[in-house]
N, C-alpha and C positions, 0 to 999 in steps of 0.2 A: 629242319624247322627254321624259318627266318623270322628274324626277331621283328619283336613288335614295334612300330612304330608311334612312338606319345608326341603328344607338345606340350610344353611350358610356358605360357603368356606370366611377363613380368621377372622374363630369365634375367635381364639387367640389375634386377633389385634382390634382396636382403635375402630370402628365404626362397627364392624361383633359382637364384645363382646356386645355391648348397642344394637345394631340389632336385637339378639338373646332374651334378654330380654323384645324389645318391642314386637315379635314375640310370646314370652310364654303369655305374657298378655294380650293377643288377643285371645289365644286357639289353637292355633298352635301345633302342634306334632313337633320338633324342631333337626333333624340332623347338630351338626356344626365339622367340618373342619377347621384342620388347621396342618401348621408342628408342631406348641407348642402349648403348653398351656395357656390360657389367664397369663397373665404376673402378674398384683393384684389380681383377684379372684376369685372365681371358677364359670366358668360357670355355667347356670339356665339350659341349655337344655338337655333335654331328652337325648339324649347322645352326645357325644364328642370323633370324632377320630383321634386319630392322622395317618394322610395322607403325602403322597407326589404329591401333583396335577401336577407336570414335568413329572408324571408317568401315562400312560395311562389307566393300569389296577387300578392305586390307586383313578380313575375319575371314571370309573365306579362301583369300590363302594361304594363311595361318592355317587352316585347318583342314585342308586340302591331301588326304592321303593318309590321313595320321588314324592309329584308333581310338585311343585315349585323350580327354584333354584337360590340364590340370591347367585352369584358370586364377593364377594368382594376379595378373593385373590388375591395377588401379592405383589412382592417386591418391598416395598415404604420406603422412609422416606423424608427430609426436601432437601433447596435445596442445602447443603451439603453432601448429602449423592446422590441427583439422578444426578445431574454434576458429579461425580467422578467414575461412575461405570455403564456407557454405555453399556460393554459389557454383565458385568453378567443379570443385573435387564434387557437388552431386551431378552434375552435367558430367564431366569427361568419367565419373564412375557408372554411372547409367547408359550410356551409348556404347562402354565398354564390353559391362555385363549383358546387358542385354540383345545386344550384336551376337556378343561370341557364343552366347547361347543358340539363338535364331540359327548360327551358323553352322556350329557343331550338330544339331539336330538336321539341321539340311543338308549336312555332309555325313549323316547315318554313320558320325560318331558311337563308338558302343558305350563309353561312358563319358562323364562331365564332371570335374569334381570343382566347385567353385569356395573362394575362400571368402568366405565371412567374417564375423568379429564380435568378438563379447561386448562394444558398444552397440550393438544392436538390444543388450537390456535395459529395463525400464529404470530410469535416472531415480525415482525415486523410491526404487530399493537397493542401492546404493550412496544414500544420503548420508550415513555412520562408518567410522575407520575399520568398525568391528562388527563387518559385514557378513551376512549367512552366505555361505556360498550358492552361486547362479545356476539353478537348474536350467536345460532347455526349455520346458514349459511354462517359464518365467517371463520369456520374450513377449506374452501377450497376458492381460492387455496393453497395448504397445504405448511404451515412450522413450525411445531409444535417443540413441548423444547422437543431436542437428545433424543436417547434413549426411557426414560421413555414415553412419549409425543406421540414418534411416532408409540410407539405398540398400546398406547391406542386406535388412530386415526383409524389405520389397523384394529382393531379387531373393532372396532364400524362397519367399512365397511361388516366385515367377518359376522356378526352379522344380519345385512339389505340383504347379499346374501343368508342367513340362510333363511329368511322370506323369501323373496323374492323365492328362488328356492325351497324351500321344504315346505312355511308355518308355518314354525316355528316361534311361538310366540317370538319375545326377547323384552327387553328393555333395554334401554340406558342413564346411569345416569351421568352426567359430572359434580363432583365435585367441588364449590371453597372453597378451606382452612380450613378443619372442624379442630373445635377446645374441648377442653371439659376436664371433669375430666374422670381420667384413659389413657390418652393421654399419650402418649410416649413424656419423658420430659427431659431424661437424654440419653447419650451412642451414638452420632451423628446422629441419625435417625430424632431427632424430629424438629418440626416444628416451625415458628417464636413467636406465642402465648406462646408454652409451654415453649421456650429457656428463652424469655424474664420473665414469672413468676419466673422459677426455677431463674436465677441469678438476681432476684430481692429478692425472698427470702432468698436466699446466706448472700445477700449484707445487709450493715450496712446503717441506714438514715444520706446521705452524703457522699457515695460513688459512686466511678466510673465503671460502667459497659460494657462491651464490645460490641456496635452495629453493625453488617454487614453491611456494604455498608455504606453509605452515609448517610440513614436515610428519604432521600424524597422518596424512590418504594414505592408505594401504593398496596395496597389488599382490598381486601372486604374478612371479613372471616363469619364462618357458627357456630352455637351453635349445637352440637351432635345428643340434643333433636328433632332438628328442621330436621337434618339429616336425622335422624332415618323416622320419620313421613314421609318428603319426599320419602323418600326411598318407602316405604310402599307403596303412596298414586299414585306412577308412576308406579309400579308391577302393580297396580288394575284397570289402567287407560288404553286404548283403543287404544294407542299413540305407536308406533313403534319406532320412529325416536328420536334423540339425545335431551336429554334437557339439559339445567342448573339446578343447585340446590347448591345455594348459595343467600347471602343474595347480596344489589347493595348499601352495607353501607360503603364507599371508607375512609380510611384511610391510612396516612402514616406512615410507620415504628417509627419514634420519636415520634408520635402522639400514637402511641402503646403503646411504654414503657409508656411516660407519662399517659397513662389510668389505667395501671398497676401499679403504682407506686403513684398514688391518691388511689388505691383500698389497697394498701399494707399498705398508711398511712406513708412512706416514701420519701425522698430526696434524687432524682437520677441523678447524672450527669453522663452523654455519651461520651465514645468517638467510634469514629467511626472509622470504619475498612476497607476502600473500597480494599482489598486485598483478601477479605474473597467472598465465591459466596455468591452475592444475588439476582439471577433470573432476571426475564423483569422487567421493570421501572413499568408497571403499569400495574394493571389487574382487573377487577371488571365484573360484573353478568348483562345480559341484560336480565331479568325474563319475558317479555310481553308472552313469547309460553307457559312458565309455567303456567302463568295465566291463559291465554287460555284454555291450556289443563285440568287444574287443577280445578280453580279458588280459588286458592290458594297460596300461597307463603311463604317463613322461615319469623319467625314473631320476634326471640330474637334478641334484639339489643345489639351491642357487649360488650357496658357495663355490661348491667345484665348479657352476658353468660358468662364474664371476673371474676365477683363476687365467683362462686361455684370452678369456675378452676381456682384461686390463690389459692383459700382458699385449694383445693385439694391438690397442688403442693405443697405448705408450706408446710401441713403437713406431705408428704413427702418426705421432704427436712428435715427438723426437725427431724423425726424418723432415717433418715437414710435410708429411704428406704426400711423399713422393717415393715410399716404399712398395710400389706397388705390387711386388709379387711374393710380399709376405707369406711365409708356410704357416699353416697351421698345424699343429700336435689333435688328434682327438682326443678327449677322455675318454677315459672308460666308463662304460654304463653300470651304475650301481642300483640296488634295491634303495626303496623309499627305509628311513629308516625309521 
């Protein structure tokens, strides 16, 4: 029997990189995508092209051969980065998505799983720190976070017209917050978990750190590993329609640092910056469909996933940034408690 062959659009980045490697260890024939190259370390997959998926011809040979195609591309980072740049990230995120889709369906792809985002819910139910958690069915009637938010919402739709008119297998993955080591932690992209590690490793025990916003928005964030798994376990699942994939472990921003900063072993004082973007006041994961669909759900609680990705960040923070071929330890997957 010869193994199957997948792709991974966006193998360079955050969760396409560890994607890739939970894909080779399964047996996977492994095509990954991207405009660069994994940033720490060298890809595991079978091969690695560099593409421009804006480009129509550079999608279909991307997709050229392959069965599966796990479309994590797009222009992301923190909410620094997707507040300030409305125009490019919905332009290079739409020519992306809706290329590689076009593509995959013309290249009698047997599935498409495209990754979405819990900004695609409506801003203002998320208006309070002590927010109801976001069903799928929430997403409409629609007012998703600009921009970034509102390609993703579009193409989930482009996505169910795919099935719908032609049959075409997709699925639809709606991220909250992945966090993890090899994260993008430095250069404005990155996200609240890694900002907060990195200038905590910076920082001296008893100094003052710099917090966005206020300090009461809440998130629920995701451990990589649990990502990945995720990711995987809705590819293989029967399920068409939008899910969550995020943990409903609600925490506030201050409550962050300070988790960070017990793991560091240090003494942190905050000051807070409400001049700085920081997103809806409050946003968390209503898993019951996942369940459903799954019977299953992300199992690391954000302590433990906090432990490997300081420890990560330190040490490069420490090097300089120049430790590129950091190991990582996994954890162990534990029951919610």
């Amino acid at each position: 029997m010869s193994q199957k062959s997948v792709l991974v659009t966006g193998a360079g980045g955050f969760i396409g990189f560890h994607l890739v490697n939970y894909l080779k260890d399964r047996g996977y024939k492994v095509r990954a995508v991207d405009i660069k190259d994994p940033e720490y370390q060298v890809s595991s997959a079978d091969e690695f092209r560099i593409l421009d998926l804006r480009e129509i011809e550079d999608c279909r040979e991307a997709v050229h051969g392959v069965s599966e195609v796990y479309n994590l591309a797009a222009d992301m980072g923190g909410i620094g980065y997707i507040s300030g740049a409305h125009a490019s990230i919905t332009y290079n995120n739409t020519m992306i998505s809706a290329q590689m889709l076009k593509a995959a369906h013309d290249a009698k792809v047997e599935r498409f799983l495209f990754s979405s985002s819990a900004c695609v819910y409506p801003q203002h139910l998320q208006d309070v720190p002590s927010v109801v958690p976001l069903k799928e069915e929430d997403a409409f009637p629609a007012d998703p976070e600009p921009g970034y938010g509102l390609e993703k919402l579009y193409t989930e739709k482009l996505c169910q017209y795919f099935t719908e008119d032609y049959g075409f297998q997709t699925r639809l993955v709606r991220f909250h917050n992945v966090y993890g080591p090899l994260g993008t932690y430095d250069g404005g992209k990155e996200k609240a978990p890694a900002a907060i590690c990195r200038k905590i490793a910076q920082a001296n025990s008893g100094d003052t750190i710099e917090v966005w916003g206020d300090g009461k928005q809440t998130r629920s964030f995701m451990y990589i590993d649990d990502c990945v798994e995720g990711i995987y376990r809705i590819m293989r699942s029967d399920y068409s329609g939008p899910l969550n994939l995020g943990t409903d472990e609600l925490v506030d921003v201050s409550g962050l640092v300070d988790i960070i900063a017990e793991i560091a072993g240090k003494t942190i004082l905050k000051r807070f910056n409400t001049n700085r973007p920081q997103g809806v006041r409050g946003r968390n994961s209503d898993n019951t469909r996942l369940l459903d669909v799954l019977g299953w759900e992300p199992l690391i609680h954000l302590r433990q996933g906090l432990i490997p990705t300081y420890a990560w960040i330190e040490g490069q923070v420490k090097a300089g940034g120049a430790d590129r071929q950091a190991l990582i330890e996994p954890i162990p997957r534990v029951a919610a408690q």
